[in-house]
N, CA, C and O of each residue as an XYZ file, in Angstrom:
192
protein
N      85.647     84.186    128.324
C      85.470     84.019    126.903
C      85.088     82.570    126.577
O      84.323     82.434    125.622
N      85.459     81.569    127.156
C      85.460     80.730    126.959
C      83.793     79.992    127.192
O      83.149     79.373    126.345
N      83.487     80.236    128.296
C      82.019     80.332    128.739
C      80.831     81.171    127.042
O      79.869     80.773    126.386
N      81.513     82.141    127.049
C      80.842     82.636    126.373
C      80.581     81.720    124.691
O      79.591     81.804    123.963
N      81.528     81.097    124.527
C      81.899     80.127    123.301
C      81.103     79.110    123.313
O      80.389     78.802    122.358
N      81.171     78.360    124.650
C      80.026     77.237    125.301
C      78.824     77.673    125.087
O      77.956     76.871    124.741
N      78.566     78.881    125.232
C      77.233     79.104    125.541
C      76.451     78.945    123.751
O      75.576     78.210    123.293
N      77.464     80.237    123.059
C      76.819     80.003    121.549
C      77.042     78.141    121.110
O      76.350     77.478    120.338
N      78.007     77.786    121.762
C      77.730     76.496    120.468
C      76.855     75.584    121.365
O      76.263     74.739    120.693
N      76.638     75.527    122.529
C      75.696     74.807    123.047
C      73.776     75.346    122.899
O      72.777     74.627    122.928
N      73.882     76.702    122.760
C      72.628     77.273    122.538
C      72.482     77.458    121.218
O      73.421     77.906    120.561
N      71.026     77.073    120.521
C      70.889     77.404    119.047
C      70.134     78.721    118.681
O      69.910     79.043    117.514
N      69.784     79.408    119.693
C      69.162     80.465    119.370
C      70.191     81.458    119.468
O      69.995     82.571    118.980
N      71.370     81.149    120.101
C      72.451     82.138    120.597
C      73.028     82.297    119.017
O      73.133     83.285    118.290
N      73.288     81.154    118.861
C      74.127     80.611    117.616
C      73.538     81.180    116.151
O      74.362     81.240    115.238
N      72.119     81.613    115.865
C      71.547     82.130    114.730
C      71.437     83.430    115.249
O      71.473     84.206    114.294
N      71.310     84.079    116.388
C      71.421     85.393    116.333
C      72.901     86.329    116.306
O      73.094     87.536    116.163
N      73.798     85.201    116.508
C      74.975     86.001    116.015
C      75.387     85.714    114.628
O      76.114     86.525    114.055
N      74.923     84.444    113.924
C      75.226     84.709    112.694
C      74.366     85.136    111.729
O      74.592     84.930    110.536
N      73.251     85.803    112.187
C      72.175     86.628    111.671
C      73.249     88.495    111.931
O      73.527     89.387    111.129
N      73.470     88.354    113.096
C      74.585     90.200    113.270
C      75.397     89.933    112.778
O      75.939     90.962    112.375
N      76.126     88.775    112.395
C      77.538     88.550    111.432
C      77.602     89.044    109.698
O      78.346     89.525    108.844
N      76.262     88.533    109.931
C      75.891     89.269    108.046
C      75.526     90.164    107.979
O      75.337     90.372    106.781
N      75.292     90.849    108.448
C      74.749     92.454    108.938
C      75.958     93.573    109.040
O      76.071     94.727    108.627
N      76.815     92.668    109.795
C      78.173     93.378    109.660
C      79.005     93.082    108.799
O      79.796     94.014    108.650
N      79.229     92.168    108.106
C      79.996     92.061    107.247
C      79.516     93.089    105.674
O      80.304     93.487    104.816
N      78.244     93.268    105.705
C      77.555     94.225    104.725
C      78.244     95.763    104.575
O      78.052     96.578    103.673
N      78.935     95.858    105.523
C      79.717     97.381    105.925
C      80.833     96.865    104.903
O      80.934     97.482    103.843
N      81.449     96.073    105.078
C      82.739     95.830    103.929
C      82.567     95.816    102.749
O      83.596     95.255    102.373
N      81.962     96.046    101.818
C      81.978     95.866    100.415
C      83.746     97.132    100.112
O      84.418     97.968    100.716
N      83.662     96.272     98.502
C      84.850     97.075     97.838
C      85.127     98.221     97.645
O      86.239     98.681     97.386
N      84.399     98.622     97.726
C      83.826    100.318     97.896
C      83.785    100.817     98.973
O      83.923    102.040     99.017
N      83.606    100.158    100.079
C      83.727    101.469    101.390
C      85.252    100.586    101.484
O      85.588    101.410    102.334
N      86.087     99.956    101.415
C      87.469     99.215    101.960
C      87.923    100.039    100.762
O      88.953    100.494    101.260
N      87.884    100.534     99.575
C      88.680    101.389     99.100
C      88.256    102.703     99.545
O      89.206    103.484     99.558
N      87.267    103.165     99.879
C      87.652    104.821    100.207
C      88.098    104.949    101.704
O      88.455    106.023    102.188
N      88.040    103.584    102.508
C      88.787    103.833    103.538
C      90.276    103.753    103.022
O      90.938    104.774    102.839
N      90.567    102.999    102.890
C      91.986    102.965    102.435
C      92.261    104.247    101.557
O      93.426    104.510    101.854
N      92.010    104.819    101.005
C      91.938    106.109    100.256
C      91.981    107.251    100.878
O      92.472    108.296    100.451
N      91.316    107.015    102.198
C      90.879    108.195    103.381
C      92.493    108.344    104.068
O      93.123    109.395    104.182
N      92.976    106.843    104.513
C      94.037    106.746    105.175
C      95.538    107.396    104.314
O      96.311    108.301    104.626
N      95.490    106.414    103.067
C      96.609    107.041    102.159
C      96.132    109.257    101.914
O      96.897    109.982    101.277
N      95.273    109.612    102.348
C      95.192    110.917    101.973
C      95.739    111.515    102.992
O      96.632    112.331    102.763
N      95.306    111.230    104.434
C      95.511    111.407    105.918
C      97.248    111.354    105.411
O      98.008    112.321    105.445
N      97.543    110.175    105.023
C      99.693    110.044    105.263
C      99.974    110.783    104.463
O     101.093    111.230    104.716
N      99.487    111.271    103.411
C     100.374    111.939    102.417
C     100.057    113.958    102.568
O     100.669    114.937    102.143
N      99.068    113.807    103.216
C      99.002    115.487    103.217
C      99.545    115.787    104.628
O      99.154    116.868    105.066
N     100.602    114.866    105.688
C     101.577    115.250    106.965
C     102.711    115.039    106.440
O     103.738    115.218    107.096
C-alpha cells in the first residue's frame, strides 16, 4: 500500500486520474440515493 501511495503522489498522471474516478464516484452519493438507501435498509429491519 504504501508503494502504491508513492507512486500516486510521486506520479502526476497517476494523481489526476484518480482524482478524475474520485468525482465520478462520489456522484453515486447524492441525498437522494443515501436516503433511499437508508430507507431500503430501515424497510429490510422492520419487515423481520
Amino acid at each position: 500500500m504504501v508503494q502504491a501511495m508513492e507512486a500516486v503522489a510521486n506520479n502526476a498522471t497517476l494523481r489526476t486520474e484518480a482524482i478524475a474516478k474520485g468525482y465520478i464516484h462520489a456522484q453515486k452519493f447524492t441525498p437522494h440515493a443515501c436516503a433511499a438507501e437508508v430507507m431500503k435498509v430501515y424497510q429490510q429491519t422492520m419487515s423481520t
